[in-house]
N, C-alpha and C positions, 0 to 999 in steps of 0.2 A: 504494500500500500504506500502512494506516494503523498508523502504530508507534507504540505506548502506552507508554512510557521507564520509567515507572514499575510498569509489569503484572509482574505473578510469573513471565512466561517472560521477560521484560528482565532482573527478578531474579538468576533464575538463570543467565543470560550473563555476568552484571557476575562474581559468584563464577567462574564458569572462568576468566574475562578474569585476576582476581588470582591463580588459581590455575597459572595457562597462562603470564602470564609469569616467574611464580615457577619456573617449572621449566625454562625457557629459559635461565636465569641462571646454573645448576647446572654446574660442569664434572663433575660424578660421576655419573656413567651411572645411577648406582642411584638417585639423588635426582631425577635427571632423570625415569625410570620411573615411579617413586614420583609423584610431583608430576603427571604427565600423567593418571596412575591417576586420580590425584583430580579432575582439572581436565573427564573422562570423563563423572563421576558425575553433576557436576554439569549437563554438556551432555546427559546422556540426559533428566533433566526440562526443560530448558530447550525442546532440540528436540521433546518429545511437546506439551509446551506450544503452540509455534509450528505444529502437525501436520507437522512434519519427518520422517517413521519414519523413513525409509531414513539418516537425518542420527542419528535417537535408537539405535537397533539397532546403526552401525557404532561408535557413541560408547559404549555397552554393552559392547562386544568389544572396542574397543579398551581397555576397565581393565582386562578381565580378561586379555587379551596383555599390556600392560606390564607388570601383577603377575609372572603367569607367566615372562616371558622374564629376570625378575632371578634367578630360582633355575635354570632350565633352558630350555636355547639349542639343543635338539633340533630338526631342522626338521620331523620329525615333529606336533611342536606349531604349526609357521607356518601348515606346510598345514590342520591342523584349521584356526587361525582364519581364513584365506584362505578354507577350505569356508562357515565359518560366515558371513563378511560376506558373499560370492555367494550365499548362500542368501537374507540379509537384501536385497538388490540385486536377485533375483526376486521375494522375496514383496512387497515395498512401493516400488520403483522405478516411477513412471509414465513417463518419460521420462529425457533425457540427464543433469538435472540432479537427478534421483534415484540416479544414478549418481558423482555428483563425491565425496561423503562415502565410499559403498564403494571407491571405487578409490583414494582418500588411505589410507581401512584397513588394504586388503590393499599397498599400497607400504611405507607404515609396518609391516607384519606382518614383509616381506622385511629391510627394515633393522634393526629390534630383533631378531630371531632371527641376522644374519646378517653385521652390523657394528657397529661401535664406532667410538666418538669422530669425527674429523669427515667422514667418510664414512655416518656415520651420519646425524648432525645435516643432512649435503647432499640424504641423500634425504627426513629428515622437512620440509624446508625446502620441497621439492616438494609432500608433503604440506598442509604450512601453506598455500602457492596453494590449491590443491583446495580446501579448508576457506575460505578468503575466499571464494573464487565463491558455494560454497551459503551462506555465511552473507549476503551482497549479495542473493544471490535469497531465501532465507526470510524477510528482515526482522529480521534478530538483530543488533542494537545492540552488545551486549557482545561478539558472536563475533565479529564484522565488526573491531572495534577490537584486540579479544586478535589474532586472526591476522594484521594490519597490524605490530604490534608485535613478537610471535614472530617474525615474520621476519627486524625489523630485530635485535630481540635475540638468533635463533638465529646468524645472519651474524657478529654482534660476537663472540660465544661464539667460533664456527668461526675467525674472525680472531687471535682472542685463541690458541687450541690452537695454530693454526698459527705465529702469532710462537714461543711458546714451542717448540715442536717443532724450528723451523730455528734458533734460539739453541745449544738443547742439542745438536743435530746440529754445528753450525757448530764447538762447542767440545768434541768428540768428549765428551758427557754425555751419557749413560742420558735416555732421557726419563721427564720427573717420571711417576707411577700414572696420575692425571688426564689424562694424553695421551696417548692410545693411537692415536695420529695414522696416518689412513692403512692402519688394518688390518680383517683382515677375522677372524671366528672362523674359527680352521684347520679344512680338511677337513668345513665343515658348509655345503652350498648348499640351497635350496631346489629 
């Protein structure tokens, strides 16, 4: 595979890559959201770029689920975007690895509608694998790098929540807003 470093869909890997571990870094769910949102936008031209669809389509839904799940945590809304990435997974999947981006989608769908803090960050961390694979097999430079690093930066993150979490436990403290360690939204499953 020949990878042009410098072509407009490198381009626009390198921006998610700044964008993607900018939002790894975030302990606030909502900046976290925010920031993936963005990191989205730029992965839907990158992967049309690269002829990715099934990689550009789940990267389109996923901004608009982040958005979405910062104001409302309905799972009525998972399952839509769940519908919609499986839709995008029959209409442009040729094979198994037309499949790795949808199925990072709709896992990440499950976690942002349906957890918080580092329960959350465990399952997007799952996600983040999914997302190396296709970006290894499309030839994405920037995506291949941002998801190497997400990972190590979602890990530290999750590390970091949990220190704090067992400190404030240890010394019968409230845990700080920022660590909502270990919990799930009550009463709302997919």
């Amino acid at each position: 595979m020949d990878i042009a470093f410098g072509s407009p869909a490198q381009l626009a890997g390198y921006v998610a890559l700044v964008l993607g571990v900018s939002a790894f870094l975030q302990k606030s769910d909502t900046r976290l959201k925010v920031l993936i949102a963005a990191e989205s936008v730029a992965y839907v031209a990158h992967f049309i770029l690269l002829g990715n669809f099934p990689a550009s389509g789940s990267a389109g839904v996923s901004c608009l689920r982040n958005l979405v799940s910062i104001r409302w945590r309905h799972p009525a809304w998972g399952a839509l975007f769940i519908a919609l990435n499986v839709t995008i997974g029959l209409s442009f999947a040729k094979g198994a690895a037309g499949w790795l981006p949808v199925t990072a989608s709709c896992l990440a769908t499950v976690a942002v509608f349906t957890l918080k803090g580092v329960p959350m960050r465990l399952v997007l961390l799952v996600c983040t694998l999914l997302w190396l694979v296709n970006n290894l097999l499309s030839g994405s430079v920037g995506g291949t790098i941002l998801e190497a690093i997400i990972a190590v930066v979602n890990l530290t993150t999750v590390c970091r929540m949990a220190l704090v979490g067992r400190k404030a436990r240890e010394g019968g403290l409230p845990l700080p807003p920022s660590v909502p360690a270990y919990q799930t939204v009550p009463s709302q499953t997919l």
